[in-house]
C-alpha positions as CSV (number, residue, x, y, z in Angstrom):
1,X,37.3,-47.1,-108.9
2,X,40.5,-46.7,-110.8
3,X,41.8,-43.0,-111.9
4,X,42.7,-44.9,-115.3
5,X,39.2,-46.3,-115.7
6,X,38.0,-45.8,-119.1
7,X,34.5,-45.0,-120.9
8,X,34.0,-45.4,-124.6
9,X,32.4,-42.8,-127.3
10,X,30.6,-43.9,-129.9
11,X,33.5,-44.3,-131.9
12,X,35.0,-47.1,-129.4
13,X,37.6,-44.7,-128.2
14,X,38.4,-44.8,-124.5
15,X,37.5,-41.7,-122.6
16,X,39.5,-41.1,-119.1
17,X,37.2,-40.1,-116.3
18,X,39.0,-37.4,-115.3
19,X,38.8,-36.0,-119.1
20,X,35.1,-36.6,-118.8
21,X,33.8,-33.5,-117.4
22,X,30.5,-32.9,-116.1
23,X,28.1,-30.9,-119.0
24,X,24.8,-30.3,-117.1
25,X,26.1,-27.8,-113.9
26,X,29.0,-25.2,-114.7
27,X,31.4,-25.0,-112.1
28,X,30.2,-21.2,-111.3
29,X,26.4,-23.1,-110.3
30,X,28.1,-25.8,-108.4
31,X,27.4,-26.3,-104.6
32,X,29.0,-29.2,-103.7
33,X,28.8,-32.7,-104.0
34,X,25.3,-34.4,-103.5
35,X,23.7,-37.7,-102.6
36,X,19.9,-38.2,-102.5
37,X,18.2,-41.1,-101.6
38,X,14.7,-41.8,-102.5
39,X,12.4,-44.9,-101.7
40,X,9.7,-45.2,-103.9
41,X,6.1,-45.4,-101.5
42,X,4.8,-46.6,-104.9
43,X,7.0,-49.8,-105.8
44,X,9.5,-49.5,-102.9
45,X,12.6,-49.3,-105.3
46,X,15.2,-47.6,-103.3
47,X,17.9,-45.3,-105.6
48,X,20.1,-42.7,-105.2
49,X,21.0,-39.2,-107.7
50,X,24.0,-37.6,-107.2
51,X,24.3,-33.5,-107.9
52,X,26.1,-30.9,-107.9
53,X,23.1,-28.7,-106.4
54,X,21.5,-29.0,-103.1
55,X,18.4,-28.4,-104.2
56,X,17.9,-29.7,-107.9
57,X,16.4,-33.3,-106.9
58,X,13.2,-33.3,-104.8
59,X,10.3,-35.3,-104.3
60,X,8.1,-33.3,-106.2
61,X,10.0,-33.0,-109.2
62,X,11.6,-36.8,-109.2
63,X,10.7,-39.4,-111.1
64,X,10.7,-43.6,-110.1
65,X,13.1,-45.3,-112.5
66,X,11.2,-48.6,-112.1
67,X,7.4,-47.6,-111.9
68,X,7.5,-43.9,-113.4
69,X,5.9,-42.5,-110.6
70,X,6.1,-39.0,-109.4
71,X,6.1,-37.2,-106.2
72,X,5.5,-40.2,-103.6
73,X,9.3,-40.6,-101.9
74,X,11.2,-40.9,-99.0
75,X,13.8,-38.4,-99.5
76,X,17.2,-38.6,-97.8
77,X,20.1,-36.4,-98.6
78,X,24.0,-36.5,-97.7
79,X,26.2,-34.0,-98.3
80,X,29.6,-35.4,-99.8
81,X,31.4,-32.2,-100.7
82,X,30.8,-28.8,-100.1
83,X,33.9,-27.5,-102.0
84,X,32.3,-25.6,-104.7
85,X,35.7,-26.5,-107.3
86,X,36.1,-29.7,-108.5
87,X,38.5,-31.8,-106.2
88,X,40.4,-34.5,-108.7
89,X,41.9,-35.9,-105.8
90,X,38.6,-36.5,-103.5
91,X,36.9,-39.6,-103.0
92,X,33.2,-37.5,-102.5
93,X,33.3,-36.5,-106.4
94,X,30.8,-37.9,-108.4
95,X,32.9,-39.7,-110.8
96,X,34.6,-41.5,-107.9
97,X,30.9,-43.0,-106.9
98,X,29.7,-43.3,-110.1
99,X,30.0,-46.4,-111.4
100,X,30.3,-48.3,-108.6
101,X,33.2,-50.8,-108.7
102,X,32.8,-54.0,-110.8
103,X,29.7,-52.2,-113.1
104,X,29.4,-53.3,-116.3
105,X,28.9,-51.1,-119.3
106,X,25.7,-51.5,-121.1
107,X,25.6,-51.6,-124.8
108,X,22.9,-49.0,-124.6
109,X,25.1,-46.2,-123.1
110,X,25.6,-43.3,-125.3
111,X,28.5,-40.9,-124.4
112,X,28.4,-37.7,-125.8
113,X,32.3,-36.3,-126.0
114,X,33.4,-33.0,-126.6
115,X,36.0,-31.8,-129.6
116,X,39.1,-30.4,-128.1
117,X,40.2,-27.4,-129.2
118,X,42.5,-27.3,-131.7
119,X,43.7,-23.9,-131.7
């Protein structure tokens, strides 16, 4: 992936990736950088969550994107990162994985930007 790959808002703007900081973890709660694997012993889809916490995705409290099932994995986890500071020049951080290469936006993305400042 490209540093000068772009997102859109909902106004059709292009948003950098390296402007498009992460909402859900603040950097204070941040462990590292997260891969977990899960096969599904329901369906057998096999998919992978990234995170910013060791801990946050586990079989118990993960969901199948396919079949909606809960609980029933095999759960594998790697451990990309453990700098606890985001590392704009790494190749583990999310946003380097995340699309993979060649993806395709889908039409029903919805990207939620944040207001800079203007003071």
């Amino acid at each position: 992936m490209k540093d000068d790959a772009n997102h859109f808002n909902q106004e059709n703007q292009p948003i950098p990736v390296l402007e498009n900081r992460p909402v859900g973890v603040k950097e204070k709660e941040r462990e590292g950088v997260f891969v977990n694997g899960f096969i599904c012993q329901n369906c057998g889809l096999h998919f992978n969550l990234f995170s910013w916490k060791a801990n946050r995705h586990r079989s118990d409290n993960t969901y199948c994107p396919e079949c909606g099932s809960k609980g029933s994995f095999i759960h594998y986890r790697k451990v990309l990162s453990t700098k606890r500071v985001r590392d704009n020049n790494s190749n583990d951080e999310i946003f380097r994985n995340v699309p993979l290469e060649g993806s395709q936006l889908m039409k029903d993305s919805i990207v939620i930007s944040k207001q800079k400042d203007s003071k």
